[in-house]
C-alpha positions in Angstrom: 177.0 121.2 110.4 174.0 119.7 108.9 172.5 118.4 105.3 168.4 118.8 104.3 167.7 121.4 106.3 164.0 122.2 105.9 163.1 125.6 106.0 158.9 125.7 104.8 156.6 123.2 104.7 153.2 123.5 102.9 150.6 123.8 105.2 148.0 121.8 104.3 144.2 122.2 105.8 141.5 120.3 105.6 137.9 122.4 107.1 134.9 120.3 107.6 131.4 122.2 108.1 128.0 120.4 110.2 125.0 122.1 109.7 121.4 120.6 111.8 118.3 119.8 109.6 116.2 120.9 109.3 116.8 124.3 110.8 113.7 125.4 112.4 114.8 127.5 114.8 114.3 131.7 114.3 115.8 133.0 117.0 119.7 133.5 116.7 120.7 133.1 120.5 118.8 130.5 120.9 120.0 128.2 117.7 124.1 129.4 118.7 122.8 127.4 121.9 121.6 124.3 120.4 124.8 124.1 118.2 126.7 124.7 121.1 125.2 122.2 122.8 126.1 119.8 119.8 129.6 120.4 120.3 129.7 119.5 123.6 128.1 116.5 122.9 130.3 115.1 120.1 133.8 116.1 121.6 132.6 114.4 124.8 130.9 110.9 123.0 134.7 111.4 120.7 137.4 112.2 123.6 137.9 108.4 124.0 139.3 108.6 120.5 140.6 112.0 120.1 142.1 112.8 123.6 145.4 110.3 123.3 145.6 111.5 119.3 149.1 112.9 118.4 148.2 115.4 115.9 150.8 116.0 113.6 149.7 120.2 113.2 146.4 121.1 114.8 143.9 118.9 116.8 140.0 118.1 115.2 138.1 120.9 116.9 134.5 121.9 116.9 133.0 125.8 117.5 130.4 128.0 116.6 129.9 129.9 113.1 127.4 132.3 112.5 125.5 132.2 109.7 126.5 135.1 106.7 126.2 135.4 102.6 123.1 132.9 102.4 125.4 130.0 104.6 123.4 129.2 107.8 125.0 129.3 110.9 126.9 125.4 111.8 129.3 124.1 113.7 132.7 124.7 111.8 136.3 123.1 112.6 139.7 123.6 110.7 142.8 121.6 111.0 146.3 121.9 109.4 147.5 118.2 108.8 150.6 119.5 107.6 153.0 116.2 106.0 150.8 113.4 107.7 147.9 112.7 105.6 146.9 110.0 107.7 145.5 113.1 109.9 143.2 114.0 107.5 141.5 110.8 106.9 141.1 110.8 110.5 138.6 113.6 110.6 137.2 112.1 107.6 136.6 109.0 109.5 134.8 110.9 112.4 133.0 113.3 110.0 131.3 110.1 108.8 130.6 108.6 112.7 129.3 111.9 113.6 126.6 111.9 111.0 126.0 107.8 111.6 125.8 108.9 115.5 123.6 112.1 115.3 121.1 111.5 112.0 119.7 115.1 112.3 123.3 116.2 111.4 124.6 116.7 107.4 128.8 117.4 106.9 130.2 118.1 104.2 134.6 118.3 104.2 136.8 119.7 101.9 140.7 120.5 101.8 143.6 122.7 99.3 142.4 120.7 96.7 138.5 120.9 97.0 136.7 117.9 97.0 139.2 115.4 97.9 136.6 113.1 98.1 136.0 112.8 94.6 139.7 112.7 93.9 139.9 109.6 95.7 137.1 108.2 93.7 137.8 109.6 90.7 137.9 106.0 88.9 134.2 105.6 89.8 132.4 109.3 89.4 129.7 109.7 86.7 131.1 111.6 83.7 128.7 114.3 84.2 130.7 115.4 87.5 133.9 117.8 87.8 135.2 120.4 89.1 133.3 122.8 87.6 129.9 122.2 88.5 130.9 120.1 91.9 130.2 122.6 94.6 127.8 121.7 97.4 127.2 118.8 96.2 129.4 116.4 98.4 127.8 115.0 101.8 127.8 112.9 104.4 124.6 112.2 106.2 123.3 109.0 108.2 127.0 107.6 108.0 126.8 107.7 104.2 128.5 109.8 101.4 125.7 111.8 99.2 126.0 113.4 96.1 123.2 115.5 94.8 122.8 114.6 90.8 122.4 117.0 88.2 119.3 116.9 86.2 119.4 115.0 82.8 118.8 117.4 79.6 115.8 115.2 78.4 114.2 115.8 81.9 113.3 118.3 84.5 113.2 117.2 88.3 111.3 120.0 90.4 113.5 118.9 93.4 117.0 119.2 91.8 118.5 122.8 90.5 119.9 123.3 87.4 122.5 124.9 88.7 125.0 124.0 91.6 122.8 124.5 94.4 123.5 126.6 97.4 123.8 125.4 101.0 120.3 126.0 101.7 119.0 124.1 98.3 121.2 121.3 99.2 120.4 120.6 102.7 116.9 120.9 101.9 117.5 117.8 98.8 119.3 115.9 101.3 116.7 115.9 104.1 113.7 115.2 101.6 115.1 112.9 99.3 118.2 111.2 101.4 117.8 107.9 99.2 117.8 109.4 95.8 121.5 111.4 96.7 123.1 108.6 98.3 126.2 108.2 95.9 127.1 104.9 94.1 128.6 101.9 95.5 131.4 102.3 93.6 132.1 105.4 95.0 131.5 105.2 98.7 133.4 102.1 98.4 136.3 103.8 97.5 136.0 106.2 100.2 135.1 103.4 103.0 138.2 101.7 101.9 141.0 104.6 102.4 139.5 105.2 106.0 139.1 101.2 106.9 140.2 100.2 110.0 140.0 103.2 112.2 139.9 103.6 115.0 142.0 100.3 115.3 144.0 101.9 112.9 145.4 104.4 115.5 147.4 102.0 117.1 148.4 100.6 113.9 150.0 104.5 113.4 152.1 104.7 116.2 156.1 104.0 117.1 157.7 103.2 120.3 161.6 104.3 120.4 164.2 104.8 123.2 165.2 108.1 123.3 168.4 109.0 125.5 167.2 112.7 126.6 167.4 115.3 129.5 165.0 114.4 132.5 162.7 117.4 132.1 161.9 116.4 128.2 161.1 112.7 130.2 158.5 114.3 132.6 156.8 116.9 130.1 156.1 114.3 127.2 154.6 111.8 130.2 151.8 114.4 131.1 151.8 115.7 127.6 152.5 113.1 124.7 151.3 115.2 122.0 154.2 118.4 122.6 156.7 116.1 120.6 154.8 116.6 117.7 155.6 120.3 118.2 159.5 119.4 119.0 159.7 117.2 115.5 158.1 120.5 113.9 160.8 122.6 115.7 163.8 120.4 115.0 162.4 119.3 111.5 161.7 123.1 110.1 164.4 124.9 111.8 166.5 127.8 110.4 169.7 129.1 111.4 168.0 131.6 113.4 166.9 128.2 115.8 169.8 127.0 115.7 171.4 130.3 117.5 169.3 128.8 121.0 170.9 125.5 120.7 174.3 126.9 120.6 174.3 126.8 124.3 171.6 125.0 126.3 169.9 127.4 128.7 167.0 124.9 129.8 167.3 121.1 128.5 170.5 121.0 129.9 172.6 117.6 128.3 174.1 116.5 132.0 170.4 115.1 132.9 170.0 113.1 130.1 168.4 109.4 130.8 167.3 106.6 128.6 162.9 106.7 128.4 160.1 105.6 125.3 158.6 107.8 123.8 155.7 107.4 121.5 155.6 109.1 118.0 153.4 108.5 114.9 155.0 107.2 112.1 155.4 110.3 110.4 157.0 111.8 113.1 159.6 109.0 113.6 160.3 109.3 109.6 160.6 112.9 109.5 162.8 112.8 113.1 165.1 110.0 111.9 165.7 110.8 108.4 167.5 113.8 108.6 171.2 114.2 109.3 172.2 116.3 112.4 175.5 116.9 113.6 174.9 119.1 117.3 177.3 122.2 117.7 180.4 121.2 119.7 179.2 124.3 122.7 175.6 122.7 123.0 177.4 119.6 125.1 175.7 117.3 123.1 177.4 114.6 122.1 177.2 111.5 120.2 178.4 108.0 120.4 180.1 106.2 117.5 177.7 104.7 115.3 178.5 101.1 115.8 177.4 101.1 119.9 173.8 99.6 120.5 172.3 102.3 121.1 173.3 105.1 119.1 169.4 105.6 117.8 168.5 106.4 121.0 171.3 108.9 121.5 170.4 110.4 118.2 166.8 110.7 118.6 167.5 111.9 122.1 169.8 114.7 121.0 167.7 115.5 118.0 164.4 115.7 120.4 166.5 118.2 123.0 167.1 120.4 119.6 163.5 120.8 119.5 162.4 120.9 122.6 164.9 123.7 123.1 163.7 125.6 119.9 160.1 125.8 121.1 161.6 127.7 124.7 163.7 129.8 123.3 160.9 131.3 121.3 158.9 132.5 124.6 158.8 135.6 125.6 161.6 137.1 128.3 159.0 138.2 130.1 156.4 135.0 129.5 154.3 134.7 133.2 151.6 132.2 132.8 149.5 134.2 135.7 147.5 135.8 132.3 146.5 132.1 131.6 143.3 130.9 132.1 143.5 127.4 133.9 141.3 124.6 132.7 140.3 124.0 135.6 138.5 127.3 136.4 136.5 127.2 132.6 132.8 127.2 133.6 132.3 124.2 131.3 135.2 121.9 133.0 132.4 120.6 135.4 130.4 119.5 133.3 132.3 118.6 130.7 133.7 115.9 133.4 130.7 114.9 134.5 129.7 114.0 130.6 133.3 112.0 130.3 132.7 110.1 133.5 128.8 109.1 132.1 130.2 108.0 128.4 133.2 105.5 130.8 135.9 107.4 129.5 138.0 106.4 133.2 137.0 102.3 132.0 136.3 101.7 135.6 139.7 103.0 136.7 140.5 103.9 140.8 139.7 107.8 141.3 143.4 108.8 142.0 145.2 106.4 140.7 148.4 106.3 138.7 146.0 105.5 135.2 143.6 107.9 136.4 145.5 110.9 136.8 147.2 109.7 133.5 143.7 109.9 131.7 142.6 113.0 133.6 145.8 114.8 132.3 144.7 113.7 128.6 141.2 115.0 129.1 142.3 118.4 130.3 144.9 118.9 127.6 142.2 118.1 125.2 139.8 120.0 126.6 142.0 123.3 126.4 142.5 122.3 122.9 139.5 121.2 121.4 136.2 122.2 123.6 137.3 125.1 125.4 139.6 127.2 122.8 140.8 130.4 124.5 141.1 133.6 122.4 144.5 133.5 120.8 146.1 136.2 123.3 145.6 133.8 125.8 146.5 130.7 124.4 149.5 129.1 125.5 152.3 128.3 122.6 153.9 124.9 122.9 157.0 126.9 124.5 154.9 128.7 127.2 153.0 125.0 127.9 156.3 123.4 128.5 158.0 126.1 130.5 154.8 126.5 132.9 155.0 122.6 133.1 158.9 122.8 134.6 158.1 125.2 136.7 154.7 123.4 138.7 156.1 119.7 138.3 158.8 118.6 140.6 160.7 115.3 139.6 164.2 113.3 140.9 166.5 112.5 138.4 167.6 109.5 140.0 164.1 108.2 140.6 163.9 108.5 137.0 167.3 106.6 135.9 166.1 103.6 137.5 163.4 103.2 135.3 165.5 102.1 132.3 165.7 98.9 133.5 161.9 98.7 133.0 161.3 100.3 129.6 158.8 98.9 127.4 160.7 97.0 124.9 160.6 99.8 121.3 159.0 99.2 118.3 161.2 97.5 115.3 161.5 100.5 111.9 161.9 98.5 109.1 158.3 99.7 107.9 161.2 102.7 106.8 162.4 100.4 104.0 159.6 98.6 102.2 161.0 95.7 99.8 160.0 95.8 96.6 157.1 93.4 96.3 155.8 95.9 99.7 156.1 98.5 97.8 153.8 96.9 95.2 151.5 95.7 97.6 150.7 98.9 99.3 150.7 101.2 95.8 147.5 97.9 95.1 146.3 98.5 98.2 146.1 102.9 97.7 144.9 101.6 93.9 142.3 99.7 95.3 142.9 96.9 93.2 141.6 93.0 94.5 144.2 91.5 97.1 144.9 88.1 95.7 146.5 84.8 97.3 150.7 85.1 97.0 151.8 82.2 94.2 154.8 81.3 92.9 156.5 82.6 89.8 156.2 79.0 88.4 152.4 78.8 88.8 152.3 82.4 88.0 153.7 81.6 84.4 151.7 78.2 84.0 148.4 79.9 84.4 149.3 83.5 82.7 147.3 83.5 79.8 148.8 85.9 76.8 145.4 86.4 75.6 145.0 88.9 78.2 147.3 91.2 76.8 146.0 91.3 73.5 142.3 91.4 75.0 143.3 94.4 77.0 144.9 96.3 74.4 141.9 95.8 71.8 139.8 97.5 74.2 142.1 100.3 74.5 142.3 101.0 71.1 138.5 100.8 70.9 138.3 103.0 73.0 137.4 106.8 72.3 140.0 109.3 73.2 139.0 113.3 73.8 141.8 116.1 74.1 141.3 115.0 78.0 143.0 111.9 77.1 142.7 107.9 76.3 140.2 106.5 78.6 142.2 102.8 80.2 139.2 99.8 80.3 138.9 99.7 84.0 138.1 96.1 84.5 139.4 93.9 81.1 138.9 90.7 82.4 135.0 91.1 83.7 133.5 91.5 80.3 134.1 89.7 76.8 135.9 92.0 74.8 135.3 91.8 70.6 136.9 93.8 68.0 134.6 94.2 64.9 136.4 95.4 61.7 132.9 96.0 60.1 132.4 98.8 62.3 135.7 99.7 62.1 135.6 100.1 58.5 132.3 101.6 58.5 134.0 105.2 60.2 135.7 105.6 57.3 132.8 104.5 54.9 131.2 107.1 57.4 134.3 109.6 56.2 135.1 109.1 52.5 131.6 106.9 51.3 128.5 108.2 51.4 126.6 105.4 54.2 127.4 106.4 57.7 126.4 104.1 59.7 126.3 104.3 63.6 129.3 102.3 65.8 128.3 99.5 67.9 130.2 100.8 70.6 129.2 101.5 73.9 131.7 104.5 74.6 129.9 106.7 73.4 126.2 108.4 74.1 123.7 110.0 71.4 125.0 113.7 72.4 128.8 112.1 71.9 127.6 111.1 68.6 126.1 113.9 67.2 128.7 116.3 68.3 131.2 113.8 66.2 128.8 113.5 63.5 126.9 116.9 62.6 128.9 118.1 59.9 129.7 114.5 58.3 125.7 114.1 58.3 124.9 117.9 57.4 127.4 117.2 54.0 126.2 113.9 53.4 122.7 115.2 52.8 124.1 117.7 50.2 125.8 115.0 48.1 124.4 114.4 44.8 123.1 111.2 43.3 126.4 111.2 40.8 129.0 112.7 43.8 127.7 109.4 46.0 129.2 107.0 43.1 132.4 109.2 42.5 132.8 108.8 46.5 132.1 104.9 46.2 134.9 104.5 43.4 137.5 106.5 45.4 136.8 104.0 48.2 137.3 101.1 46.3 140.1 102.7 44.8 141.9 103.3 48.0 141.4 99.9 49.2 142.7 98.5 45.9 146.1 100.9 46.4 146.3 99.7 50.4 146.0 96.1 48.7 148.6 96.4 46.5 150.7 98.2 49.2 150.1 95.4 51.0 151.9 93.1 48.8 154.5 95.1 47.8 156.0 95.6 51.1 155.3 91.6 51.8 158.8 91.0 50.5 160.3 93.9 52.1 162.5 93.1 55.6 159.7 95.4 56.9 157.1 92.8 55.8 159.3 89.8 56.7 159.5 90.9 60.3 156.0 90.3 60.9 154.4 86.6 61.7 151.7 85.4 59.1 149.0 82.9 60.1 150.3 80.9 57.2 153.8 80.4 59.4 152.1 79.8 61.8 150.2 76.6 60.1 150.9 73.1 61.1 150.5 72.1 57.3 152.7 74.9 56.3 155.8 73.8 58.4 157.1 71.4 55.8 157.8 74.0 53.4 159.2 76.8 55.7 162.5 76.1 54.5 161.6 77.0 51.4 163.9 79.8 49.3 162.7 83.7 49.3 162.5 83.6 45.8 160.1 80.8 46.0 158.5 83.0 49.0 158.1 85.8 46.9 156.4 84.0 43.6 154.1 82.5 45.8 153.1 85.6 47.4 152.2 87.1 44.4 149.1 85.2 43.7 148.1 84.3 47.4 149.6 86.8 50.6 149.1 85.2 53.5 147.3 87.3 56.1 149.5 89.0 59.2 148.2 87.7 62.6 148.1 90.9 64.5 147.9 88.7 68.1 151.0 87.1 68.1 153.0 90.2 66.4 151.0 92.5 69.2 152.2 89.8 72.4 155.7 89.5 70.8 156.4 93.0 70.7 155.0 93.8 74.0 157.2 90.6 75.4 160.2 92.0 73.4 159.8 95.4 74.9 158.8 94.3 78.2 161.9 92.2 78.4 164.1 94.8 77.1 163.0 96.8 81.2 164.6 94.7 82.6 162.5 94.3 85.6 162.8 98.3 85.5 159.4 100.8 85.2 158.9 101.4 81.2 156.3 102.0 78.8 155.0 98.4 78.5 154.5 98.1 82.0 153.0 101.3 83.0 150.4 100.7 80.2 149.4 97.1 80.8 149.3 98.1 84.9 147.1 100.8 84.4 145.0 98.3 82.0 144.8 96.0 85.2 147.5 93.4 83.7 150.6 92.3 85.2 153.2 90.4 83.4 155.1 88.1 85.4 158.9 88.2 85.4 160.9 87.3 82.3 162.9 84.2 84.1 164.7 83.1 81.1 166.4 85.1 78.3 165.5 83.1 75.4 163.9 85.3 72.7 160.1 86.5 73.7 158.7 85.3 70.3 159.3 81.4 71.3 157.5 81.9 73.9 153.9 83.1 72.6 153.1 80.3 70.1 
């Protein structure tokens, strides 16, 4: 009947906490009402925004939590985001106005994986910071992401814990020293730059689609757009069990289908359109051959109605909605109004118009949802809300057929199949790297410098490497990079010679260094004035033996596959045809020296050719290094094209 079925989904949750500095106030009752107050005030400044949001899961939402185990009482919300992440960095987003908006306010937001935050900026955090000692440290206040430092060994800071510090601790830090905790540039730049463009960005999120389904889906997802999130969830993470309702059609009945838009987010559409359905042949559901124009809208239609159906057939036989509490009748529906009206949430609009009504729909579904949240014995289920909506709304089928004609032309879906170079352009994007002007491959290879590679690679082999891993330079091209055999040779003077001398380099601190070099130093100390000679003449020894190594396998086809700088000579080509016994005599008395660039670009070319245009190791290392080879666009051999 059906391929992909989906039977769990991972339900992913994102909590975000707001706490009020500073927190003066003694009496319980009377600081639950100032918080309470607080709520009302930022879900009615937000609705604009939040009450035409389709949620993928759960709706942001705002209430009261009392203070307990040394956490004061704040305002608390939790949301389950489910497969859309984009709903996460939504609440992010408003997290960050909310602080920006109300100045007295400090958030702080974390999710299944704990401070995702930090994961997004992991490039940029200070090596001092990880999981480990992360906790309460991660803000937002005035707009701005904070992070409360750790004090240095060498120093003590009266103001700053040595260990992580507790809610209290850090709210306190944060309202006494907000310029010392605001977090790098680096950092909140990262951050700012995954939530850029909201709330535009909203917009940006949705998809129009014709959808050929039953009349009463029509009139429920006009007052309540958000429900066909539930219906994707139904149809999307149905079991056989669901499928039992759809057998045969008790309320979505197929016979009233008509062609309407409907508006889903991106993630909905994906999830809706991407799986393979085939309707049971007793539902009455059936579907047009693929090849007729509008087949989508058939499909989505059908696959809606599956849904739709799913979430009814899981009320109660005895479901009366006289046990739920109307929005109207809440105590704080007046004034919650009244607020919406003073903030121009109506935008000037005619009280009882056809856009009026429209808006005054959204704000009471979002007040039921966000601002006013029954106790869940009362709360409606997406089934209940869609049943009691069929039975209070009254609508003509054939009033409704004659608006195809006037459907809002449908969005076009070929964001589902991203081209390669998209594909590239939005994994830059997520990786934050700089957008650059589009040029040809032609000018691409006149102005590709090979130097880069071998630049890049020298400073990730100079680069210190911990069981953690090889650190990748982060920015190769922004600072001259030098390789200095001196130092090089001096670790292993430092290992078999008795002068240890300290590196040059700059990857490493003093505690870095004398963890790496307490014992070296402890048994240099005990060496004897006759042991420090013995050490010198095994050095020179060992260098003598890599010498004549050296020479030995010159003449070998190992040696011969390298490129010497003596090859590579203008003055030397004249005798490049020369025999390899010649070669070889010559070599004994003078070797010429292997020049480790152009055997180091010629490899990397060779086995970056050998991809094929496919991922590899050569790519995946230089990408990660910031350096991107352009295409190999003839298929002469890589070495003639490096000299």
């Amino acid at each position: 009947m059906e391929e992909n079925m989906m039977l769990t989904t991972v339900e992913d949750t994102v909590e975000y906490h707001l706490f009020l500095i500073p927190d003066e106030s003694k009496d319980p009752g009377k600081h639950r009402e100032i918080l309470e107050k607080y709520i009302e005030r930022i879900m009615t400044q937000f609705a604009p925004m939040l009450a035409p949001y389709i949620w993928q899961n759960q709706p942001f939402n705002l209430r009261y939590k009392p203070g307990k185990g040394g956490v004061p009482a704040h305002m608390y919300g939790m949301t389950k985001f489910g497969d859309n992440i984009e709903d996460e960095w939504f609440i992010v987003y408003l997290i960050k106005e909310i602080t920006k908006e109300f100045p007295e306010l400090v958030a702080r937001i974390e999710d299944n994986d704990g401070e995702f935050l930090l994961i997004e900026a992991a490039d940029f955090l200070p090596k001092w910071l990880d999981p480990d000692n992360s906790a309460n440290r991660v803000f937002f206040h005035h707009g701005e992401l904070c992070i409360i430092p750790v004090p240095r060994k060498s120093e003590t800071v009266s103001w700053l814990p040595t260990t992580p510090p507790t809610i209290p601790q850090a709210l306190n830090i944060i309202s006494t020293h907000p310029e010392k905790v605001l977090a790098s540039e680096s950092i909140r730049a990262a951050v700012n730059r995954r939530i850029r463009g909201y709330p535009e960005k909203i917009q940006a999120s949705l998809h129009r689609a014709h959808c050929f389904l039953p009349a009463g889906i029509a009139v429920v997802l006009k007052q309540r757009p958000r429900l066909v999130a539930a219906a994707v969830q139904a149809f999307y993470l149905r079991d056989p069990i669901d499928l039992r309702a759809c057998r045969v059609f008790k309320t979505f009945l197929p016979e009233t289908q008509i062609m309407t838009s409907v508006t889903f987010t991106k993630c909905l559409y994906a999830q809706l359109i991407q799986q393979r359905f085939v309707p049971d042949r007793r539902s009455g559901y059936r579907l047009p051959p693929p090849s007729h124009p509008q087949y989508r809208a058939h499909e989505l239609g059908m696959k809606l109605a599956h849904g739709f159906e799913i979430l009814c057939s899981k009320c109660s036989p005895h479901f009366s909605n006289s046990k739920k509490s109307l929005v109207t009748t809440s105590p704080l529906w007046a004034s919650f109004l009244e607020s919406l009206k003073k903030n121009d949430y109506f935008k000037g609009l005619i009280e009882g118009s056809a856009q009026y009504r429209e808006r005054l729909e959204m704000a009471k579904n979002y007040f039921q949802l966000s601002v006013d949240r029954p106790e869940s014995s009362l709360a409606m289920s997406p089934g209940e809300e869609i049943l009691t909506m069929l039975q209070t709304v009254t609508f003509d089928i054939e009033e409704l057929k004659k608006e195809d004609a006037n459907l809002p032309p449908e969005d076009d879906d070929q964001w589902l199949e991203l081209s390669p170079d998209q594909l590239d352009q939005l994994l830059q994007k997520a990786a934050g790297t700089k957008e650059s002007q589009p040029i040809s491959k032609k000018e691409e290879e006149q102005n590709y410098e090979l130097t880069q590679v071998t630049d890049s690679m020298k400073a990730f082999i100079s680069k210190v490497s911990t069981h953690k891993g090889a650190e990748l330079p982060r920015e190769p091209s922004e600072a001259p990079i030098t390789f200095d055999a001196d130092s090089f040779l001096n670790y292993f003077d430092k290992i078999l010679g008795p002068k240890a001398q300290e590196s040059d380099s700059d990857d490493l601190d003093e505690e870095d260094f004398e963890y790496l070099d307490s014992d070296d130093d402890l048994d240099l100390k005990m060496q004897e004035p006759g042991e420090e000679a013995s050490l010198k003449g095994t050095l020179d020894d060992l260098k003598s033996y890599m010498a004549q190594m050296d020479q030995e396998l010159a003449h070998t086809s190992m040696g011969k596959s390298f490129t010497t700088k003596k090859q590579m000579d203008p003055s030397s080509k004249t005798t490049s045809n020369n025999s390899d016994e010649e070669d070889s005599g010559a070599g004994d008395s003078v070797m010429a020296p292997v020049d480790v660039d152009l055997n180091l670009v010629s490899n990397i070319l060779e086995s970056y050719s050998s991809q094929a245009g496919l991922a590899g190791p050569v790519s995946n290392l230089l990408q990660s290094m910031g350096v991107q080879l352009p295409d190999n666009s003839d298929h002469r051999a890589t070495t003639k094209r490096c000299p």
